[in-house]
N, C-alpha and C positions, 0 to 999 in steps of 0.2 A: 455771882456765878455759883453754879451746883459745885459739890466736890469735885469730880473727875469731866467740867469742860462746859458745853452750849448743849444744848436739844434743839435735833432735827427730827421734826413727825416728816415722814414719806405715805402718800394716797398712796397705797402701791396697786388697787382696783377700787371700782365703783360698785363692783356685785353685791348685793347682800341676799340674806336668806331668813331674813326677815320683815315686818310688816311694820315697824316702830309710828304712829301718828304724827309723831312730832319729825320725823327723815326725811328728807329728799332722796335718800337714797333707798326707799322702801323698798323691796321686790325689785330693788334693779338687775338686770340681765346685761348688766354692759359686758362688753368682753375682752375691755383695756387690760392687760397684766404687765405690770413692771420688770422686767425680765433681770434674773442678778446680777448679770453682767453687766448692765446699764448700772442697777445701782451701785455693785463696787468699783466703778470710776468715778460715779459722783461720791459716792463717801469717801475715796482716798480725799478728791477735793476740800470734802467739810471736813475733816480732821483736820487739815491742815486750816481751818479759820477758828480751830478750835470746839469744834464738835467733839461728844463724850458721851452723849448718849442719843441712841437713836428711839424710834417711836415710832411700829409701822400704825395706819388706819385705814380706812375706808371708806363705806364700804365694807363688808366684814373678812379681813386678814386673812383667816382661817378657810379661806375658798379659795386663797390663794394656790395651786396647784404646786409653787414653788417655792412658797413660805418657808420650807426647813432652810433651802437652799440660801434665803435672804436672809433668815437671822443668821448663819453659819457666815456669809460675808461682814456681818458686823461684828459677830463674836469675833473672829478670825484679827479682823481690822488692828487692833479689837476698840470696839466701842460696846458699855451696857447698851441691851435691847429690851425693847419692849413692847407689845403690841395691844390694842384696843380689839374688846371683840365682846359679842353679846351674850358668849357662850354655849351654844348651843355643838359646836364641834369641840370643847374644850376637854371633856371625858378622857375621849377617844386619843385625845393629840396629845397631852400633859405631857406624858414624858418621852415620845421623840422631840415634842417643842423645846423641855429641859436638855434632852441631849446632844441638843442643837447649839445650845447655848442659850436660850432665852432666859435673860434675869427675873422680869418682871410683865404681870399677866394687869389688864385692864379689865374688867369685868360688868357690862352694863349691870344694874339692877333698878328697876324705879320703884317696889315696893314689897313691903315686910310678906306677904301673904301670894302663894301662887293661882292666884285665881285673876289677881288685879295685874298680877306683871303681867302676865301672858295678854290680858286683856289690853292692855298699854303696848304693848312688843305684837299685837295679834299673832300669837302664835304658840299652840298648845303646847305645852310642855319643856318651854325655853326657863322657866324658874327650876324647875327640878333639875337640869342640866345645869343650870349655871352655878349651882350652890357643889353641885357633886363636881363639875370641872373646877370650884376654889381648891376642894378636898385633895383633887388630883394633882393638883400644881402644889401646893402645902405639901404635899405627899415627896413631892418631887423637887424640892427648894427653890419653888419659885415663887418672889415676892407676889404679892397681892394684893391690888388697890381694886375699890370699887367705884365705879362712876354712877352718880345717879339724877337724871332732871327730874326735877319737884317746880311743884305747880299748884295753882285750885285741885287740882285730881288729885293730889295724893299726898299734903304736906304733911296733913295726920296721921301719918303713919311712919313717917320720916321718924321719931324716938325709939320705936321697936324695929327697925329696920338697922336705926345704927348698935341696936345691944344687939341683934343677929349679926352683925357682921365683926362684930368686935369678940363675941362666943365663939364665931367662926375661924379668928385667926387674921385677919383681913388688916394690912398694915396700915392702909391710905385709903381715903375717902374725900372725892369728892362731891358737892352737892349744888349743884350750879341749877339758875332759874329758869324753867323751860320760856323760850325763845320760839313765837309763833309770829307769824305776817297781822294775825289779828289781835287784837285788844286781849291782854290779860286780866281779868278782874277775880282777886277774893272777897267774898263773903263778909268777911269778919277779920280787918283788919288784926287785933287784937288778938283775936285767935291764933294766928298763924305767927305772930310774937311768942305766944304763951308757947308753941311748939317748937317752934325753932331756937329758947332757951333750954328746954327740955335736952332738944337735943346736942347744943353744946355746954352744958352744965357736967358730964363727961359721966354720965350713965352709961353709956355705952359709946361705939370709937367716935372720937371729936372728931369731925372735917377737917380739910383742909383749909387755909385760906379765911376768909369773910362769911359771912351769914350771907345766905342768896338773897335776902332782902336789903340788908346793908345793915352796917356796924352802927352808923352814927344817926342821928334823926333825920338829917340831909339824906343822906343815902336812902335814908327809907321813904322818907315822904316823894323824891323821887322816883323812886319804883313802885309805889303805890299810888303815885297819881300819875307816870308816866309808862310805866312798864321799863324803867331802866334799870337794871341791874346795877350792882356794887364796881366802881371802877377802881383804878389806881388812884391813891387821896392826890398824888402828883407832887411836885409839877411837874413831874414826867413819869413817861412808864417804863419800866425797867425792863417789863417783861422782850422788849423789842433789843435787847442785849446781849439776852442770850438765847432766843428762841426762834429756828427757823421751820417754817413749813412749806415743804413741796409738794404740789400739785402735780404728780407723776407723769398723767394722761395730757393735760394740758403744756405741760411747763413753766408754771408761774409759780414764783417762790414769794413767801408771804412774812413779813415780821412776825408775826403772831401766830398759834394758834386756833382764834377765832374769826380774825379779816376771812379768812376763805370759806367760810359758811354765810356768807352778808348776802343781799342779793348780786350785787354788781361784782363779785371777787376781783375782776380785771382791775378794775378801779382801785384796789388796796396792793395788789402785786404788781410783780416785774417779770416780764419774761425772761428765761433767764437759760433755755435750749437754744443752745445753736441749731445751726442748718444740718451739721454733720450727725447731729445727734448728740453732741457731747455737752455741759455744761459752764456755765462760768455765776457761781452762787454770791460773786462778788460784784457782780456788776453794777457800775455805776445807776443805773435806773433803780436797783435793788436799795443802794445806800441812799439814794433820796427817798425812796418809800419807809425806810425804817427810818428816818429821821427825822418825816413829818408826823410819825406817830409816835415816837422816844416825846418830840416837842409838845403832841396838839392829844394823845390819845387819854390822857387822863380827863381830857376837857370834853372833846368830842364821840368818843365811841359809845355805841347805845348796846353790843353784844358782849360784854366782857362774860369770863365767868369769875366765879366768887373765887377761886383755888388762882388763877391769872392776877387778879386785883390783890390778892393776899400774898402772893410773890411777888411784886411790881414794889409794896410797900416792906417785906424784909428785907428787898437789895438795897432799900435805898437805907434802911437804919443800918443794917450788917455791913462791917469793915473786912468780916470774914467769907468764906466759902460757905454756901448755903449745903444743908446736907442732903445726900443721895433723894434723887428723887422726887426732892421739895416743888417740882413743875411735874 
């Protein structure tokens, strides 16, 4: 477990304000919003199963109309927060988001140079925003991790991308393998070896977790001839321990994660809204879903990310509490 408890990520909308290639949630217009009174009864709930930190997502957070309001119910709670976002409102928000309470800022980026993000994100002038909203959150003491999918499009640049981000201040880094419905293929094997020791040889900030291609030759030869990413070495996944994820809109709370990006989500969650509206995050349908992936998910899952897989195997060597923020 982390220092202070489990991580609950909350969908708290589906909107985003961006065009990302690889999202289901491109340009979406949904118009679900988590209301904060909804969520500080389910978070009284998840504190009491041990929840410590929360994680809003989307969808992009920062379109949230009530966002101060939701991290204020968690600080309050108090659980650390934290939220995912592409950056593009992040300038502007730093520091009511800081004076809200927010700990710590997720930061998409998928590449060292802003011609190629904005080309990945379709959307002009989201690199220059996201680097000046780090600055602004730094400004304002709010931790800073960056999230980045790497792919054929852009592993090359992945070694200059992590000395930028480690010049910048940037405390966490994840680098997980973009995840499309089609076939992934690199070029040049070998290549993308040569670069992905680059960049954990610790030039600039190390990743989190596992290499997106995988640590050991097993790992790699199946993601290079499978397209499977780096999983938990097992025999179980730890990640299902201490990680929950709520699917706001819907109501289906997920072990992981990553189950709720899969095609089928239902298939990997549990409903877990009542009729009244209110919740039970404990529920038995809930604890068979996470305990057929604690058993089968090291074996079975094809979406892991490399930062997931590389916490799944410190819980299982550490006798201790993992530190702040380690998911």
């Amino acid at each position: 477990m982390a220092g202070n408890g489990k991580y609950l990520f909350v969908r708290v909308l589906e909107a985003c304000n961006a065009d990302c290639f690889m999202c289901g949630f491109a340009l979406s217009r949904d118009r679900y919003r988590l209301p904060p009174d909804e969520f500080s009864t389910l978070l009284s709930q998840a504190k009491g199963l041990g929840v410590g930190y929360v994680r809003f997502t989307g969808g992009e957070p920062l379109m949230h109309k009530e966002i101060l309001s939701l991290i204020r119910v968690g600080s309050e709670m108090p659980t650390q927060v934290s939220l995912i976002t592409n950056g593009f409102s992040l300038p502007l928000m730093a520091r009511d988001l800081a004076q809200a309470g927010l700990n710590q800022v997720i930061v998409s980026i998928d590449a060292a140079y802003a011609a190629q993000h904005d080309e990945y994100r379709n959307t002009p002038g989201l690199f220059a925003k996201a680097f000046s909203g780090i600055e602004e959150a730094l400004r304002h003491s709010i931790s800073v991790r960056v999230n980045t999918v790497v792919g054929p499009h852009n592993y090359q640049d992945m070694p200059m991308l992590g000395r930028a981000l480690k010049e910048a201040g940037v405390s966490h880094w994840e680098l997980s393998a973009l995840k499309l419905s089609s076939e992934i293929t690199y070029p040049d094997r070998e290549d993308v070896l040569r670069a992905g020791e680059e960049v954990f040889s610790g030039s600039g900030l190390v990743p989190m977790g596992k290499r997106w291609y995988g640590d050991t030759e097993e790992e790699q030869d199946r993601y290079f001839d499978q397209g499977i990413p780096p999983r938990p070495s097992g025999p179980l996944c730890h990640v299902t321990d201490d990680v929950m994820y709520l699917d706001a809109k819907a109501g289906y709370l997920f072990p992981c994660s990553l189950l709720p990006h899969r095609s089928t989500p239902a298939l990997y969650g549990a409903q877990v809204r009542n009729e009244d509206g209110t919740y039970m995050l404990d529920s038995p349908k809930f604890e068979e879903r996470r305990q057929f992936f604690r058993q089968n998910g090291a074996s079975i899952c094809t979406g892991c990310s490399s930062s997931a897989a590389g916490y799944s195997d410190d819980r299982a060597l550490s006798q201790e509490n993992l530190p702040a923020w380690s998911y």
